[in-house]
ZAMARGU-4260 file (C-alpha; in steps of 0.2 Angstrom, whole numbers, plus 5000, padded with zeros to 4 digits):
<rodrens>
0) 5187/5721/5081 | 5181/5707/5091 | 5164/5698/5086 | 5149/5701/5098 | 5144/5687/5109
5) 5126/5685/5098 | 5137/5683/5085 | 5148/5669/5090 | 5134/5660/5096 | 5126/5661/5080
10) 5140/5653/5073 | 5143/5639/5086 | 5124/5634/5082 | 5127/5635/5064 | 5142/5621/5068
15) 5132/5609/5074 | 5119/5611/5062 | 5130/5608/5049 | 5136/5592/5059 | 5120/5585/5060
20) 5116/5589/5041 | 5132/5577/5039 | 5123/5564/5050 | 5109/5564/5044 | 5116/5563/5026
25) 5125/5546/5033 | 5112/5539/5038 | 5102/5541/5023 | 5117/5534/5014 | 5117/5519/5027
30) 5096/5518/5021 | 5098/5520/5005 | 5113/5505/5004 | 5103/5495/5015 | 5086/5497/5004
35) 5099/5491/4989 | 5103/5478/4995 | 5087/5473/5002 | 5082/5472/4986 | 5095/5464/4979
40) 5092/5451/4989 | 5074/5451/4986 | 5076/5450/4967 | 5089/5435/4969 | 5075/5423/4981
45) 5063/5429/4968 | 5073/5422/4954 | 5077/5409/4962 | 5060/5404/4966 | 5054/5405/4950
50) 5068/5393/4945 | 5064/5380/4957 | 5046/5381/4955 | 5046/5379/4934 | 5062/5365/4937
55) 5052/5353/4952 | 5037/5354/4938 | 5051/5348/4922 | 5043/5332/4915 | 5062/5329/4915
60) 5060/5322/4934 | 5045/5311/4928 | 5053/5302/4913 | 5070/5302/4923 | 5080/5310/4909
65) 5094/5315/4920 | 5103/5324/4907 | 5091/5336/4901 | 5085/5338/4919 | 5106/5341/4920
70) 5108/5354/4905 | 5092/5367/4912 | 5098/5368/4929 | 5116/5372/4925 | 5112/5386/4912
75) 5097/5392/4923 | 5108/5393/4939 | 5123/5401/4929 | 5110/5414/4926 | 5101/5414/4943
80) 5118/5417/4953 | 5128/5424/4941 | 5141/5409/4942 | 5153/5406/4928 | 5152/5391/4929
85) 5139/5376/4933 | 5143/5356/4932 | 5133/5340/4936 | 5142/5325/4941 | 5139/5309/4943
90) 5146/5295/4957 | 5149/5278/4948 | 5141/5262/4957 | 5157/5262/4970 | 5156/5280/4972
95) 5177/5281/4967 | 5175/5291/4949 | 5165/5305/4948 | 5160/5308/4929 | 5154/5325/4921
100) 5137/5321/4913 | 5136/5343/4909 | 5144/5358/4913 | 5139/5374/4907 | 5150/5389/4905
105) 5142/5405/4903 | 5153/5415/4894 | 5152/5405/4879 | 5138/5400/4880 | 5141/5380/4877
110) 5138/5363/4887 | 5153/5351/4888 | 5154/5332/4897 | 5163/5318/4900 | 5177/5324/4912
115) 5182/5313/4924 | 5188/5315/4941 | 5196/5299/4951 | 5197/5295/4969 | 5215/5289/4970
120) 5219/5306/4965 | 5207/5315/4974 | 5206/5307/4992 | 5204/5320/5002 | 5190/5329/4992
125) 5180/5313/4989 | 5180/5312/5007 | 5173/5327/5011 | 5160/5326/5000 | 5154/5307/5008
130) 5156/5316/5026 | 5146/5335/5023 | 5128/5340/5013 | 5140/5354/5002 | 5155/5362/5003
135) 5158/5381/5001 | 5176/5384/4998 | 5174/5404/4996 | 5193/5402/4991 | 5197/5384/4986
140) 5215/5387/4983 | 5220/5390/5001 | 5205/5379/5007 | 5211/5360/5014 | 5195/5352/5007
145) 5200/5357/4988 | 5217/5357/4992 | 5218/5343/4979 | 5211/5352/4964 | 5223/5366/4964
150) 5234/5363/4951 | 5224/5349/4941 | 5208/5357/4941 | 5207/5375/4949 | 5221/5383/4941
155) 5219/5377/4923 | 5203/5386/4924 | 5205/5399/4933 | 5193/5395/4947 | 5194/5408/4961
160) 5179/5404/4972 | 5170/5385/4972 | 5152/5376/4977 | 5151/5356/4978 | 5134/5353/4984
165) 5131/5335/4985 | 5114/5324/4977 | 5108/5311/4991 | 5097/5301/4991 | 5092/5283/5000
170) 5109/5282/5009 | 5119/5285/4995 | 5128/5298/4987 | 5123/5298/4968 | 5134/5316/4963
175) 5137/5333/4965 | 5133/5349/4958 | 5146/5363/4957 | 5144/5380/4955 | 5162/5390/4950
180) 5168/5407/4950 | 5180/5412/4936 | 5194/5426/4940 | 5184/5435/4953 | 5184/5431/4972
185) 5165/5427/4979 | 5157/5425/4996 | 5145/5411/4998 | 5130/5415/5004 | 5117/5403/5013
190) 5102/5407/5001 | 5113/5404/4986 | 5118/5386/4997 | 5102/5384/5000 | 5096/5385/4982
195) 5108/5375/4975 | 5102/5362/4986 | 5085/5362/4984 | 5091/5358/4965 | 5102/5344/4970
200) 5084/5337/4977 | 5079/5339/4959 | 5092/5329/4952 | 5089/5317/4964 | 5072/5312/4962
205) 5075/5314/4943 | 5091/5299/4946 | 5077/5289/4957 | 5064/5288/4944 | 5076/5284/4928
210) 5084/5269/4941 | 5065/5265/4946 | 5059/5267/4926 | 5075/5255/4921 | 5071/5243/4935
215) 5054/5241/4926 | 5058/5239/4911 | 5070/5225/4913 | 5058/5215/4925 | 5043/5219/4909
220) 5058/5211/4898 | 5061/5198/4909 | 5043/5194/4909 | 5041/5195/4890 | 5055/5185/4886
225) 5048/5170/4902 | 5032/5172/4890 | 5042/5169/4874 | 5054/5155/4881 | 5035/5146/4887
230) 5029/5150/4872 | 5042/5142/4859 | 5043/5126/4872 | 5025/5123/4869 | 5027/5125/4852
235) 5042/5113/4852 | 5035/5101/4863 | 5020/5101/4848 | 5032/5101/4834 | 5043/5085/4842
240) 5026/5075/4846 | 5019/5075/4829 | 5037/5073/4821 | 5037/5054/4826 | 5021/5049/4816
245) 5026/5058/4801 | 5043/5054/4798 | 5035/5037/4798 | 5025/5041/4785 | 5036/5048/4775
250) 5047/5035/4777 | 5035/5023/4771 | 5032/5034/4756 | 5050/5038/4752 | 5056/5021/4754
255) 5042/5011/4745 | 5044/5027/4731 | 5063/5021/4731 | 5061/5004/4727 | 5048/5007/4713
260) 5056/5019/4704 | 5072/5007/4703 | 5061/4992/4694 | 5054/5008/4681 | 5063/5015/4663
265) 5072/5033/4667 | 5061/5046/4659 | 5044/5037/4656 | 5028/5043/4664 | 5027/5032/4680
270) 5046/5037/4684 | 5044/5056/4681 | 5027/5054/4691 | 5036/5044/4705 | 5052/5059/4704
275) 5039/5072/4707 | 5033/5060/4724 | 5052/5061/4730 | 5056/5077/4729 | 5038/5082/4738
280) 5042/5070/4751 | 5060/5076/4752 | 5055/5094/4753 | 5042/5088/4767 | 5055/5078/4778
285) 5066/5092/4777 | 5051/5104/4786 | 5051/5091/4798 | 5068/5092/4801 | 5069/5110/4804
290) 5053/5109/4816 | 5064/5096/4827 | 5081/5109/4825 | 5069/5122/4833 | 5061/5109/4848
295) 5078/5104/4849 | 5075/5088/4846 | 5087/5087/4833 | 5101/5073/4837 | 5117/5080/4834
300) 5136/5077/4834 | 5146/5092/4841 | 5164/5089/4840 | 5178/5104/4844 | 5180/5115/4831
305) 5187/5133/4823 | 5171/5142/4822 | 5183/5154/4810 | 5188/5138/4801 | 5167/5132/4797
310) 5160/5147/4794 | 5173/5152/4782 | 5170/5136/4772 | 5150/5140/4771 | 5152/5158/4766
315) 5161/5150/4751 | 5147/5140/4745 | 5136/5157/4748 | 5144/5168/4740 | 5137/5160/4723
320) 5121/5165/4730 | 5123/5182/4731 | 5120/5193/4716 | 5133/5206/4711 | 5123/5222/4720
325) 5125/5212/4736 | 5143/5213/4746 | 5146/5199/4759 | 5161/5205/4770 | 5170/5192/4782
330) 5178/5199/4798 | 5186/5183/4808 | 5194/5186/4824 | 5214/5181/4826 | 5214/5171/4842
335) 5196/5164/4843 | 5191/5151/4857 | 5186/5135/4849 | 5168/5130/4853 | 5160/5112/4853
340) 5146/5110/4839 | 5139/5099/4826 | 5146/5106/4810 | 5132/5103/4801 | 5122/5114/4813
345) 5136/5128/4811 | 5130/5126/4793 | 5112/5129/4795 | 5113/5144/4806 | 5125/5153/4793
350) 5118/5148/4778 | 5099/5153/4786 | 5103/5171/4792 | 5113/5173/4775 | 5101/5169/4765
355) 5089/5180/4775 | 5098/5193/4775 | 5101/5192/4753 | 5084/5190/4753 | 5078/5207/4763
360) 5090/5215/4752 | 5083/5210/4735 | 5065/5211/4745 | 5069/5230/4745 | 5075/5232/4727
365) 5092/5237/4732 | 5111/5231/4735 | 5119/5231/4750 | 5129/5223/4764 | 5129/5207/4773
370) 5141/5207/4786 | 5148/5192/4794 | 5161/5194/4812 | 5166/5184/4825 | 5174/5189/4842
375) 5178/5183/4859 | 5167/5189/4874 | 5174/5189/4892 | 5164/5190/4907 | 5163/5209/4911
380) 5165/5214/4892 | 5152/5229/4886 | 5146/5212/4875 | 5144/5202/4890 | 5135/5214/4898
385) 5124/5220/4886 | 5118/5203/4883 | 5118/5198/4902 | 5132/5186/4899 | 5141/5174/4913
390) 5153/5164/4907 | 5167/5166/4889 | 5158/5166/4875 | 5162/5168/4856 | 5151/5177/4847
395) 5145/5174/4828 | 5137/5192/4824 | 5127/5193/4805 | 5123/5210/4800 | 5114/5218/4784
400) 5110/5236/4779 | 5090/5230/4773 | 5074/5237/4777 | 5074/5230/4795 | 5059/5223/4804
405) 5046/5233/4812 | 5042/5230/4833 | 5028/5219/4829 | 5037/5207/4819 | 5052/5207/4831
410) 5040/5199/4844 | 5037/5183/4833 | 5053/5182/4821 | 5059/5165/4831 | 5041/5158/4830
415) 5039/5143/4820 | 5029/5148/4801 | 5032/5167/4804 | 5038/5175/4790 | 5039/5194/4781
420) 5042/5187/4764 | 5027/5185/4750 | 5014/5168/4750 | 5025/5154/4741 | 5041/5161/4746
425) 5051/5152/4761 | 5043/5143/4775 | 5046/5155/4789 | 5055/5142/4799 | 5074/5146/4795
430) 5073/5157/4811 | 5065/5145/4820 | 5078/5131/4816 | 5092/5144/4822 | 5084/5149/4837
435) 5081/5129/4842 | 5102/5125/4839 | 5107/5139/4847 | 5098/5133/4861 | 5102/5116/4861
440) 5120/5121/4864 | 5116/5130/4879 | 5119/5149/4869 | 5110/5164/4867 | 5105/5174/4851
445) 5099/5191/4851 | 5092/5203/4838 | 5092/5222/4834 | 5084/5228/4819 | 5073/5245/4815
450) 5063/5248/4800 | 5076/5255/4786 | 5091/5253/4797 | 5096/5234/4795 | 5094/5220/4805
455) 5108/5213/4817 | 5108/5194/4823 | 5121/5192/4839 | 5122/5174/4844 | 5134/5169/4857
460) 5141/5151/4860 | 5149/5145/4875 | 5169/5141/4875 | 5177/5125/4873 | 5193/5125/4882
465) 5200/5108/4872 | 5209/5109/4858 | 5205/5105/4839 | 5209/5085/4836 | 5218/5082/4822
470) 5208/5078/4805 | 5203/5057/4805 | 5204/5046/4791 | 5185/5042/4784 | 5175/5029/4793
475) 5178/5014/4781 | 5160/5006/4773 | 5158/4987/4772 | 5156/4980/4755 | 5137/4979/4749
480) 5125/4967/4754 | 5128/4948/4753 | 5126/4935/4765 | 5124/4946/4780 | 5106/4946/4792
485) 5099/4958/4797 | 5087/4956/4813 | 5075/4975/4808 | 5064/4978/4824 | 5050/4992/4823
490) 5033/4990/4829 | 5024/5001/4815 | 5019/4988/4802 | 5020/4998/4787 | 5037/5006/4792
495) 5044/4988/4795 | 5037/4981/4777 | 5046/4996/4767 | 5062/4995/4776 | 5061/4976/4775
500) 5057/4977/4757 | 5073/4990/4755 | 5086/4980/4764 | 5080/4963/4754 | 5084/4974/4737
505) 5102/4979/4745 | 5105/4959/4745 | 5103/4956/4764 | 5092/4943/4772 | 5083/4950/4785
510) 5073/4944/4801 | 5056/4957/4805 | 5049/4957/4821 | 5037/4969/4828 | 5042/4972/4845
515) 5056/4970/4857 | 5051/4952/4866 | 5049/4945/4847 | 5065/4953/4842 | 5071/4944/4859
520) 5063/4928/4855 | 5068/4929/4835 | 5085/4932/4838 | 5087/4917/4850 | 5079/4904/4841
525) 5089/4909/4823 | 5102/4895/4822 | 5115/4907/4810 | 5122/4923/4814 | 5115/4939/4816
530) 5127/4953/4811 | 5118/4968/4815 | 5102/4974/4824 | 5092/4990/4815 | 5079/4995/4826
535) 5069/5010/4830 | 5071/5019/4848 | 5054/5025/4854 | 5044/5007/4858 | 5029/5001/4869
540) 5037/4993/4886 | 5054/4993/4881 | 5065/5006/4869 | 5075/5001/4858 | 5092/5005/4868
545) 5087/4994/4880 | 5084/4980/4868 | 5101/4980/4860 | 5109/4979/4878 | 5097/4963/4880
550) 5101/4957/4863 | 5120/4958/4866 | 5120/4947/4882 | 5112/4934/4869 | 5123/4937/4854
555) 5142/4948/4860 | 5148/4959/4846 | 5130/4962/4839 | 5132/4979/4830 | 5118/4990/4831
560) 5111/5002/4820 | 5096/5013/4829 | 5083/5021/4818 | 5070/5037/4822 | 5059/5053/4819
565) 5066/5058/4833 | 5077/5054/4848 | 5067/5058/4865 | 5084/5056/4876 | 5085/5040/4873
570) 5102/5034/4862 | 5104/5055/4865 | 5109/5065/4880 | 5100/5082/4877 | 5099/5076/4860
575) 5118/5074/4857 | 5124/5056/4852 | 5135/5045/4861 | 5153/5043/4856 | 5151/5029/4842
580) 5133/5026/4843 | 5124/5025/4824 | 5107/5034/4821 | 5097/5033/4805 | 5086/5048/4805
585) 5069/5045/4799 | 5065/5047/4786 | 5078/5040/4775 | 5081/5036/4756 | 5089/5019/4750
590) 5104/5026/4746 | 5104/5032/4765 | 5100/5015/4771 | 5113/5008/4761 | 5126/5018/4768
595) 5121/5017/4785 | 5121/4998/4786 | 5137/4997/4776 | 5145/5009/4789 | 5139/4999/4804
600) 5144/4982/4798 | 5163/4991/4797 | 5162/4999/4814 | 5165/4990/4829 | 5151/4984/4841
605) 5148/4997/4855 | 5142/4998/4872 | 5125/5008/4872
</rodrens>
C-alpha cells in the first residue's frame, strides 16, 4: 500500500536531520583535534620556556664551563622534544674538524664524547653548515645537504630524521648542536628550530666567556711572572754587587788561613782552630757562588754534550745518597739532541732537585719515587705548547711522589733563602742556583706540584745542532814554582798581600802592583822576563782585560791568568768564557792557586 505524502515527508526531513547530526559530529571531531593539538603545542612552548629560562640563568655560562652547559641542554632538550638523540659539537680553530664534546642518548640514559667528524670527508655538509643558521633535514637520507653522512654516520645509528643548528657568534662559527631522531620519521617544526636556537645562543655565550676567562688568566700570568722575572733580577743585580767585596774577603781569609796552617803541627790546637776557619770560609764562598749561579753571574764553560751521557754520571754519585725506602728511576731518551752547557752546571741542577726531592720524601717520614727523564721537544709538541715553547728544545724533567708544595710557597720557591725545610737545615738557595743556570743558558724551567701529590720540575734547554767533539787529552801543568815572575796586579791592598804572600810560598818571584798604570810602568822598567800576568778584572779606569792587551804590545807571549768574585762581561760574554782564556774564581785556596798558575805557564799565550 503506498505511504501517505505526510508520511514520506516525515522521512525526507528525518534524512537531513540525520546528515546534519553527522556534520555536526565532524566538526566537533575537527574542534576537538584542533583543541589537541592546540594544547600540545601549548604544553611544548611551555616546556620549552621553562627550559630556556632556568638554562640562560646556569652559572655554567658565567664560569664558561662549556661542558657542563653541554651535558644539561642535551638531556633537557631530549626531554623537551622528545628527540632520541642530542649532541654538542665543537669547530676547531680552522673550523675543518668538528669534535663531539657530549651527546646524550635518551634511551639509555648515558652521555658519550669524543667523536670526530673531518671536513675532507665531509665537504659538502661543512659547507652547508658555514653558509645557513640550521639545517632541518626531516629526512637526511634523501637530503643533498647530509647526503655525506649516510653511510658513515646515519645508517650506523639508525638516524631517520636530523637537526644541525649552528653556534655563532662574533663572525665565527664555534659548533653545532644536533638533535636526531632514531627509527621513527619526524617533521620539523619552526618552534622546535627555533628553540634549539635560542640554546645554541646559550652555548655561545657560554664558549665567549671561557675564551674571555682564559684570555685573562694568561695575561694575570703573564703579569705575575713580568713581576717575578723584575723581581729575581733585582735580587740578582743585589746578590752580584755585594759578591765582589766578599769574595775579596774571603779570599784574604782563606788565603792568609792557608799559609798559616802550612807553618803549624797537624792536629795541635792553632791547626784544629785554623781547620775550623777553612771550612766556615769554604762553606761561605760556596753561598757566594750559588748567589752568583742564580744572578747569572757565574762564568761558565759550555761545551757540546749528551745531556743522557752527564746526567747519568751524576745519578751515579747520588744514588749513595738515597736511603733504601727511596727508588730513583732513570728514563733517557734514545736519540736525544745534544745541548751546549757547562758540565759542571749540568751537575748542580741535578744533584739540587735530587737532593730536594730525597729530602721532601724523608721530610714526610716515607719512601718513595724520584723520577728522572729526558725527551726531545719540537715546536708544535703538546710539551712545547704547554710551556709556550719556540724553537727545539730537550727537556730534563725531575719528578717525586712527596708531600708537594702549597700555592703560597710555589710563588717564592726560585727566590733566593726561601726554603720549606726546618731552621739549620739547607740554605734555600739550591732553587735559586737552578733557576739562575737555567737562565743563563737562555732555557726555561717550570713547576707543578700540589699539596700530597709530588712535585714536578720541567726544564727545557735549547738544541745544539753540533756534534759531540771527541774526548781531549788533559791540559798538561807546568812544573812547580822556580825561577818564574809573576807581575800580580789587583788594586785591594789586602787581596794583593795574601796572594802575594801565596805565590812567594809556591816558589815564584813576584812583582805587586796596585793598579794597571803601575802594572804598566812595573812591567816596563823590570830588566828580566816576565812569564805570566795574574790580575783581577773589575778595576778603576781600566779592567784588567784591557790591561793584559796593553801589557802584550810591551812584552809578546805574556800569558795571563785573570782573577775575580765575579765576571761583570768583561773576559765573559753573558758570563761564558772565551775559548782559551784562564779565570781564577775568587775566592780561591792555595792549592787552587797553585794549579792555576801551573796550568797557565803550560798553555800558550792567547788573544784576549
Amino acid at each position: 500500500m503506498p505511504q501517505k505524502p505526510d508520511a514520506l515527508e516525515a522521512e525526507a526531513e528525518l534524512t537531513v536531520l540525520r546528515e546534519r547530526v553527522a556534520d555536526l559530529e565532524r566538526q566537533l571531531e575537527q574542534q576537538r583535534g584542533a583543541t589537541e593539538d592546540l594544547w600540545t603545542l601549548s604544553e611544548r612552548f611551555r616546556r620549552q620556556s621553562a627550559t630556556m629560562a632556568r638554562i640562560a640563568m646556569s652559572s655554567a655560562i658565567g664560569e664558561g664551563r662549556v661542558e657542563d652547559l653541554a651535558r644539561d641542554i642535551t638531556e633537557s632538550t631530549a626531554a623537551v622534544c622528545e628527540v632520541e638523540r642530542v649532541g654538542v659539537w665543537l669547530f676547531d680553530k680552522g673550523e675543518t674538524l668538528l669534535r663531539c664534546v657530549d651527546m646524550y642518548q635518551a634511551t639509555q640514559r648515558s652521555h658519550l664524547a669524543g667523536g670526530e667528524l673531518r671536513e675532507p670527508e665531509y665537504r659538502n655538509e661543512f659547507a652547508a653548515l658555514k653558509t645557513s643558521r640550521y639545517v632541518a633535514a626531516d629526512d637526511p637520507l634523501s637530503d643533498p645537504r647530509t647526503a655525506g653522512y649516510v653511510e658513515g654516520y646515519l645508517k650506523p645509528n639508525r638516524i631517520t630524521s636530523m637537526l644541525d643548528v649552528v653556534i655563532h657568534s662574533r663572525g665565527r662559527n664555534l659548533g653545532v648542536l644536533c638533535l636526531e631522531h632514531v627509527d621513527k620519521p619526524h617533521r620539523w617544526e619552526p618552534d622546535e628550530v627555533a628553540f634549539a636556537c635560542q640554546l645554541a645562543d646559550q652555548l655561545a655565550l657560554a664558549l665567549g666567556e671561557r675564551q674571555r676567562l682564559r684570555a685573562e688568566r694568561e695575561r694575570q700570568a703573564l703579569q705575575e711572572q713580568l713581576v717575578q722575572a723584575q723581581k729575581m733580577e733585582s735580587i740578582g743585580r743585589l746578590a752580584g754587587g755585594v759578591a765582589h767585596d766578599i769574595n775579596n774577603f774571603l779570599g784574604v781569609i782563606l788565603g792568609n788561613a792557608d799559609l798559616a796552617i802550612g807553618m803549624l803541627e797537624p792536629e795541635s790546637p792553632p791547626w784544629l782552630h785554623l781547620s775550623e776557619i777553612l771550612s766556615a770560609t769554604r762553606s761561605s764562598a760556596e753561598i757566594v757562588r750559588q748567589l752568583l749561579a742564580f744572578a747569572r753571574r757565574q762564568a761558565a764553560a759550555p761545551v757540546v754534550l749528551d745531556l743522557n751521557m752527564a746526567v747519568d754520571s751524576t745519578l751515579r754519585l747520588l744514588r749513595r745518597l738515597l736511603r733504601e725506602d727511596i727508588t730513583l728511576r732513570w728514563s733517557p731518551t734514545e736519540d736525544l739532541w745534544n745541548v751546549k752547557m757547562d758540565p759542571s752546571q749540568i751537575d748542580q741542577i741535578v744533584a739540587n732537585l735530587v737532593v730536594n726531592a730525597r729530602d721532601a720524601l724523608v721530610d714526610a717520614k716515607r719512601g718513595g719515587t724520584i723520577h728522572v727523564e729526558t725527551r726531545n721537544v719540537a715546536p708544535g709538541s703538546p710539551a712545547s705548547s704547554k710551556g709556550g715553547l719556540a724553537g727545539e728544545y730537550v727537556q730534563l724533567a725531575i719528578s717525586d711522589d712527596g708531600p708537594g708544595f702549597s700555592r703560597e710557597a710555589l710563588q717564592h720557591v726560585f727566590e733566593p733563602f726561601f726554603t720549606t725545610k726546618e731552621k739549620g737545615r739547607g740554605t734555600g738557595l739550591g732553587l735559586s742556583t737552578v733557576y739562575g743556570i737555567i737562565h743563563q743558558n737562555q732555557g726555561h724551567i717550570r713547576i707543578e706540584s700540589e699539596p700530597d701529590r709530588g712535585t714536578r720540575f720541567e726544564i727545557f734547554l735549547p738544541r745544539c745542532q753540533e756534534a759531540v767533539p771527541e774526548p781531549r787529552a788533559q791540559s798538561t801543568l807546568a812544573p812547580r814554582g822556580g825561577a818564574e815572575t809573576i807581575l800580580l796586579v789587583e788594586d785591594q791592598e789586602m787581596v794583593r798581600r795574601a796572594t802575594g804572600a801565596m805565590l812567594e810560598s809556591l816558589g815564584y818571584r813576584v812583582l805587586a802592583a796596585a793598579s794597571p798604570q803601575e802594572a804598566l810602568r812595573r812591567a816596563g822598567e823590570h830588566d828580566g822576563e816576565i812569564q805570566l800576568v795574574i790580575t783581577d778584572v773589575v778595576m778603576p779606569k781600566m779592567n784588567g782585560v784591557e790591561l793584559a792587551r796593553q801589557l802584550r804590545k810591551l812584552r809578546p807571549g805574556l800569558r795571563c791568568l785573570f782573577m775575580s768574585g765575579y765576571t761583570e762581561n768583561v773576559i765573559a760574554k753573558d758570563q761564558v768564557l772565551q775559548p782559551g782564556v784562564l779565570l781564577l774564581e775568587k775566592p780561591f785556596s792555595l792549592d787552587r792557586l797553585d794549579t792555576m798558575v801551573r796550568q797557565a805557564l803550560a798553555a800558550p799565550a792567547v788573544p784576549v
